[in-house]
N, C-alpha and C positions, 0 to 999 in steps of 0.2 A: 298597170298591175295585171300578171297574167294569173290563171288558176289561184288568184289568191296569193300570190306572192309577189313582192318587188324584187326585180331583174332588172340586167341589161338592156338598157334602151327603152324604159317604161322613162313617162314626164310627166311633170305636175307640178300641183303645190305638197301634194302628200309626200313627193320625190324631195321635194325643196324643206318640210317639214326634217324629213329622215334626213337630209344630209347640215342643218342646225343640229339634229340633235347627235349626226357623228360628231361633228366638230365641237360639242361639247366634251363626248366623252374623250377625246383627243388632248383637250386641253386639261381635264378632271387627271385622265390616268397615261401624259406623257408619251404618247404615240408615237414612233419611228415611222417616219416616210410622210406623201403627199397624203395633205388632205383637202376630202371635198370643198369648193365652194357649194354657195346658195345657188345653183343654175336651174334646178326644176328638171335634170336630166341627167339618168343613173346610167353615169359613164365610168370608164375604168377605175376610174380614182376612185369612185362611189363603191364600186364593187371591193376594189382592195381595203377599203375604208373596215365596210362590214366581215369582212374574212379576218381583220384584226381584232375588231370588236368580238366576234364568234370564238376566236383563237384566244384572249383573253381570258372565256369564258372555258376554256375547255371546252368548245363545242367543235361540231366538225364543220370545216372552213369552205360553206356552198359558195358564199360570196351573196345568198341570195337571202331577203327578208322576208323571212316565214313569221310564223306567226308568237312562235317563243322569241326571236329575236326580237322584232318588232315592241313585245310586250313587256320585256328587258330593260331596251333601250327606252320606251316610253317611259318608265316607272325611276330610272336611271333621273333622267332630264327633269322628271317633277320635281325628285327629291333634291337636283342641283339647282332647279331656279325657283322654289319656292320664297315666297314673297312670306317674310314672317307678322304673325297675325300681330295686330296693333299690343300696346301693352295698358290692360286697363285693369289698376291695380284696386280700384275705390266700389267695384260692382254694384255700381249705380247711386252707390250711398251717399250721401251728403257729407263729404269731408274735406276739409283743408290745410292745403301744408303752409304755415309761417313761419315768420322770422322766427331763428334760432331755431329751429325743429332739426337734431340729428337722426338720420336715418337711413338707410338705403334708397327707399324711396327719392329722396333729396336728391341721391347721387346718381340716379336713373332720371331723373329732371336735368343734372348738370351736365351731362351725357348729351341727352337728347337736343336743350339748348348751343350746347357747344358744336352737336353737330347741322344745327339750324342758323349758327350764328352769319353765314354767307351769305343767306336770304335777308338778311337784317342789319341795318346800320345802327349802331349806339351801343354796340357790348362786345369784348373780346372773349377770349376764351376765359372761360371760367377753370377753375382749379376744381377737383374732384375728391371734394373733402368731407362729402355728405352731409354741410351743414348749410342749412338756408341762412346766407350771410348777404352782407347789403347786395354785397356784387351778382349775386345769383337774386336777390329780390329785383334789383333792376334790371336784370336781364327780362327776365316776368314780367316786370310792366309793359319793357318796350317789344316785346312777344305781345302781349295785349293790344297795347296802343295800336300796334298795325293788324292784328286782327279782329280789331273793335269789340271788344273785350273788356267789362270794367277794370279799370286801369287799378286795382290795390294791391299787386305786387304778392297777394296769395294765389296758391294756385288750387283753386277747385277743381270740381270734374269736367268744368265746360271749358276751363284752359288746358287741361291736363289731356284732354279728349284730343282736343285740335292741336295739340303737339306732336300729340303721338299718332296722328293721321297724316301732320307735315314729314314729320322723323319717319314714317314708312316709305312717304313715298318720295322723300331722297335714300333710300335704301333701295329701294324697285328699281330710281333711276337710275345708280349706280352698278346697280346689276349685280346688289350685295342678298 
């Protein structure tokens, strides 16, 4: 980093930081031409990268990351990999969804089940019908069972917590 800005021939991880978050915005907003690797060294590519980025922007095309750039593209990259906050619908209360209970709720259960059901043997995909029916109550239990969890097939706050703690973070892993 010279005076404050990234240029040609600056290395690092800060180098290797900006050129993850060019190739997001590559992938976000369809880019023409080469883009950087991860290498930790602002070479040509790196440079053409950011004069697209800037040119995008209607800015004028230095090639170099100043500090509006830089602050752009930071804020760019949070807003595309943010990890969405858990979903905790009960705030803190003591509630429980049972059998036959129609609701939305239900169906952000069969949602979140259905997208946990890989991690778990004993239930297929549940149908998304917003009603706590056997098939979505067994799915709950055997969610329980393996989270050691009293096994009655309602889903309180402390099943509903740990689902939607499991359900984020195959979301993060997936890179959703």
């Amino acid at each position: 980093m010279t005076g404050g800005y990234y240029d040609h021939g600056d290395q690092g991880q800060r180098v290797r930081i900006l050129q993850r978050m060019l190739r997001a915005a590559a992938d976000r907003e369809s880019w023409e031409g080469e883009i950087p690797r991860e290498t930790g060294r602002y070479d040509d590519v790196t440079r053409g990268a950011v004069r697209q980025f800037q040119r995008r922007r209607g800015w004028p095309e230095t090639g170099i990351v100043d500090r509006r750039t830089w602050e752009e593209m930071s804020r760019l990259y949070r807003e595309w990999t943010a990890v969405p906050e858990p979903i905790r619908p009960f705030g803190g209360r003591e509630r429980r969804i049972r059998a036959r209970e129609r609701s939305d709720l239900v169906m952000i259960l069969q949602m979140m089940l259905n997208e946990l059901r890989i991690r778990y043997d004993g239930y297929g995909h549940i149908p998304l019908s917003g009603i706590y029916d056997d098939t979505t109550q067994n799915a709950v239990r055997t969610f329980q069972r393996v989270n050691l969890l009293p096994m009655d097939g309602e889903t309180d706050v402390h099943t509903w917590n740990r689902m939607a703690q499991q359900y984020n973070d195959v979301l993060r892993d997936n890179g959703q």
